[in-house]
N, C-alpha and C positions, 0 to 999 in steps of 0.2 A: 504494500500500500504506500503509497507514496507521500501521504503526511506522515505517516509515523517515521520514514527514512528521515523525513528534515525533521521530526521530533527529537530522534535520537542523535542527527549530528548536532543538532542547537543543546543538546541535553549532555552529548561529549563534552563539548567543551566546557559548560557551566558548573559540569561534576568535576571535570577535572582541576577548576580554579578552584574549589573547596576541598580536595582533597589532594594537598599538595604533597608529594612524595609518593602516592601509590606509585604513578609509573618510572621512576627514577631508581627502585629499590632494584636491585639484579640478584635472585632468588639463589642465581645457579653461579659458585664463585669461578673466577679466574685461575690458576694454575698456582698463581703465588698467592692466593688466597685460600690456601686447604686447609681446611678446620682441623683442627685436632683434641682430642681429650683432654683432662687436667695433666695428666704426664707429659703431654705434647708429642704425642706421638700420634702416627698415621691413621691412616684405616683398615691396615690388617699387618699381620707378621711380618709379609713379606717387603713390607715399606711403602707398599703402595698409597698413594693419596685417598683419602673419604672425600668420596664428592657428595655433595649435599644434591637428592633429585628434585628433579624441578616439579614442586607440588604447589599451586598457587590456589589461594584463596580466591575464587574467581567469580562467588554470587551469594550475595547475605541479605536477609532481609531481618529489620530490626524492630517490625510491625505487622506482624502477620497475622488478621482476623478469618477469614476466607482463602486463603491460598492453595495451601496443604497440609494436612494432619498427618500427625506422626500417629506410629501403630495402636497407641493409646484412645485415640482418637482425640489430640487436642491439636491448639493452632497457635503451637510455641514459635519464637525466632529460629533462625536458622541460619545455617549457614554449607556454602557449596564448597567443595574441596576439588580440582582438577589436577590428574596427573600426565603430564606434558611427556612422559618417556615412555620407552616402549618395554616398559618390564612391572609387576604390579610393588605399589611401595607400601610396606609394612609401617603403617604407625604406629605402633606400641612403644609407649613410654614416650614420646612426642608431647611436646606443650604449644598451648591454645588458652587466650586471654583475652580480654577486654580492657584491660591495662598493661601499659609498655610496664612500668614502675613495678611490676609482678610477674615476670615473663613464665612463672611455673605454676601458674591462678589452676590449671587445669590438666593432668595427666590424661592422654588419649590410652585407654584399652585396645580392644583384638579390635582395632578396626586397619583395613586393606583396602587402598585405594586403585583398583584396576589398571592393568596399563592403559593409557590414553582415556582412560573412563573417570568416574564421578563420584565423589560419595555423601550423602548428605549428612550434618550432624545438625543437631537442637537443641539451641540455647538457650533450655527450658528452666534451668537448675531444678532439674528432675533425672540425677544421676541414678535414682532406682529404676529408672526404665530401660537401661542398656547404656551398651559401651559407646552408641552414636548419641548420646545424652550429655551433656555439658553442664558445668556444676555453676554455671552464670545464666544470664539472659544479656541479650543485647539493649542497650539505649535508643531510644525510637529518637533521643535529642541529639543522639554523637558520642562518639568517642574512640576509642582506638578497638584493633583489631590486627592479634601475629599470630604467627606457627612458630615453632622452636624444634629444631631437633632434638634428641638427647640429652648432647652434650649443650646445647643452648645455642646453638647457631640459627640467627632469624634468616626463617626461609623467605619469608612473609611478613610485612608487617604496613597497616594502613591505617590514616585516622580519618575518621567521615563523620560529616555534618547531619542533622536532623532528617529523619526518614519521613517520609509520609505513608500513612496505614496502605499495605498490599501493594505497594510499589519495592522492590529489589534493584537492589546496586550491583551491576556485571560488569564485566571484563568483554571488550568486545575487539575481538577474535578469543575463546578460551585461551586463558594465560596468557592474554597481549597488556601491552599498557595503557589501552582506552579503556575508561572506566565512565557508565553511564546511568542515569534514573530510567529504568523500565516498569511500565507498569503492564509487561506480559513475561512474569517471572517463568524461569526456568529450572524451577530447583529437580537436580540433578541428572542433568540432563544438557547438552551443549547452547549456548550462549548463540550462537552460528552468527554472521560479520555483523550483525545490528542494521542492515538495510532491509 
């Protein structure tokens, strides 16, 4: 449809002047940037480097009355998880926040994000309902939003402005650095170029 393409590029732009540094952060580091443990040391015996996989936070909604319910049947926040590589990434023991200032607010359980696939979590602070259950809720006014590895290497990390109810904040291309107001969310499930 053709208003909603000039919705979304008028909508690009005006998400991205409120949310300064989402697309500047680079998930996946450079060569001389290989994270290491508190020993400082690699990613396996053999010395080889820990690359950090390119998992990006790629569609949140921080006001969600109608959208989608979780198995429970309710209609918590949430948030989208994309994996950009072609191999499935294990997040167990991963952290997830709603505060930089806390980057370990939230231990990820057995959850497995497919290769090139999606996974949703709900940020319900309803951690009795599963491991895709987050022990916060998101701010419908703003505020920050990361992943952490392990070791605490910010895969992820973005601060956003006021939401408005049943409208979601994407990534358009999954995992690109345009970030925009859609009000035809896509929770878990691809984002596709926003035209």
């Amino acid at each position: 449809m053709p208003f909603k393409s000039t919705f979304f590029a008028l909508l690009a732009l005006s998400f991205a002047a409120v949310l300064p540094g989402c697309g500047d952060k680079e998930p996946v580091p450079d060569d001389s940037e290989t994270p290491t443990d508190d020993t400082g040391e690699t990613g396996d015996d053999t010395g080889t480097p820990a690359e950090t996989p390119a998992v990006f936070i790629n569609e949140f909604m921080a006001s969600n009355a109608t959208i989608i319910a979780d198995d429970e049947g309710g209609f918590g926040d949430w948030i989208e998880l994309y994996n950009a590589t072609n191999a499935a990434v294990d997040l167990s023991g991963w952290f997830i926040t709603d505060d930089l200032a806390n980057t370990e607010k939230h231990i990820l359980g057995a959850i497995t994000v497919p290769a090139g696939g999606f996974v949703l979590l709900w940020a319900d602070d309803d951690i009795l309902d599963g491991d895709d259950h987050l022990s916060f809720k998101l701010s419908g006014d703003g505020e920050d939003l990361a992943l952490y590895t392990p070791e605490g290497v910010a895969v992820d990390e973005l601060t956003y402005q006021a939401q408005t109810t049943d409208q979601s904040a994407a990534r358009f291309p999954d995992g690109g650095e345009t970030w925009a107001i859609t009000d035809a969310p896509t929770p878990g499930a691809t984002n596709g170029d926003g035209t």
